[in-house]
C-alpha angles and dihedrals in degrees: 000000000000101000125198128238099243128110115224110205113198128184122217139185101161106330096149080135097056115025105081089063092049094049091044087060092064109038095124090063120110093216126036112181112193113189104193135182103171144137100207128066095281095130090047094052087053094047083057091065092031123044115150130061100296086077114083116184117198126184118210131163101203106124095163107050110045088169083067095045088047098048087051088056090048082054101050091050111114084187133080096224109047124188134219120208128161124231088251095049131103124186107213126225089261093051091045095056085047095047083049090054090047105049078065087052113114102182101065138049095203150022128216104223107201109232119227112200124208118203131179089330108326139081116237120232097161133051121047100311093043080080110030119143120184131188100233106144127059146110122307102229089050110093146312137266108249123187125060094231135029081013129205125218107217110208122180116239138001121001122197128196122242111230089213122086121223109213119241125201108183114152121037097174137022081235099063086032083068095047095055093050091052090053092043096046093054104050082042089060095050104045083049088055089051086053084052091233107162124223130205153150102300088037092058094040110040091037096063098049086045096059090050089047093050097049103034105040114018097031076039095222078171095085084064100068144211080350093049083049102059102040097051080069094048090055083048108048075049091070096033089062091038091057094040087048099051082048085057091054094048090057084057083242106140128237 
């Protein structure tokens, strides 16, 4: 196999469901950088597909700050180009070949990838996630992951778009669905408390509406179905725990 200098950085906390399709995607790197910080067998699945030195397994046990966990992916890259791909991420064959074209590509430091969800069956082109679009591949010595949460990679200089989706599947029941909102609205709430933004009654309450609105009606998530639906009130119901929570904080109540 003709591998491609790129080193692929992946985060993990548990991910023994997911991590054989991601690992699979990017087989034809030539570094594959797994920080892991899980209890299952993760490491072990991604040691199956990979078995030789371009896997690197490191263990780290950070769960509040993923910039950290990011820019220590961006050290350890022995690559120019590193990318980022999420546990429950796959890059397709099309998006591969076109990853492969860009890395040659002088004139860019970055490439934005477009993000396909798929959710209880069917893939969303329509609400928030049908057009996302994520800088996750770019050059190493090009700048730093900054946030906690909902992170943001900042590269110097000009940054292009990929034509080719990756496909994203996030969310495989409503249960674990409502487990991830409750982790990331907490550490939401309190990174909005350390930013000193206040919440109160008409934040809590028109937030929340707005977000539905949004991604229901004007992103038209309705044209998705049954799946845009619900997930336009998960999204909701997102905005509705981040600002009771921070609520919660302000009351000087803990999480």
């Amino acid at each position: 196999m003709n591998e491609t200098p790129i080193s692929v950085v992946i985060l993990t906390a548990n991910e023994a469901d997911n991590i054989q399709r991601a690992i699979k995607s990017v087989v034809w790197a030539n570094e594959v950088i797994l920080i892991d910080n899980s209890s299952d067998n993760t490491a072990e699945l991604a040691k199956n597909i990979i078995s030789d030195d371009r896997l690197q397994v490191i263990n780290n046990n950070e769960t509040e700050n993923f910039s950290n966990l990011r820019n220590l992916g961006l050290t350890l890259a022995k690559n120019e180009w590193v990318l980022y791909l999420d546990a429950d991420e796959e890059i397709t064959v099309q998006l591969k070949e076109e990853i492969k074209t860009a890395i040659n590509e002088k004139n860019y430091n970055g490439f934005f990838i477009k993000r396909q969800d798929y959710f209880l069956g069917k893939i969303l082109k329509y609400g928030e996630t049908g057009n996302q679009y994520l800088l996750k591949l770019g050059k190493k010595n090009s700048g730093n992951w900054i946030r906690r949460v909902h992170e943001v990679w900042q590269l110097k200089g000009d940054i292009g778009k990929l034509n080719n989706p990756l496909m994203h599947y996030p969310h495989p029941t409503i249960a674990e669905f409502l487990e991830r909102i409750n982790r990331w609205t907490t550490l939401n709430a309190q990174e909005f408390n350390k930013q000193n933004i206040k919440s109160d009654f008409f934040k809590i309450f028109l937030y929340p509406l707005g977000k539905f609105i949004l991604n229901y009606f004007i992103k038209l998530g309705f044209l998705d179905g049954m799946s845009g639906l619900i997930m336009a009130l998960m999204m909701s119901m997102h905005s509705f725990l981040t600002r009771a929570k921070l609520y919660q904080l302000q009351n000087k109540r803990p999480l």
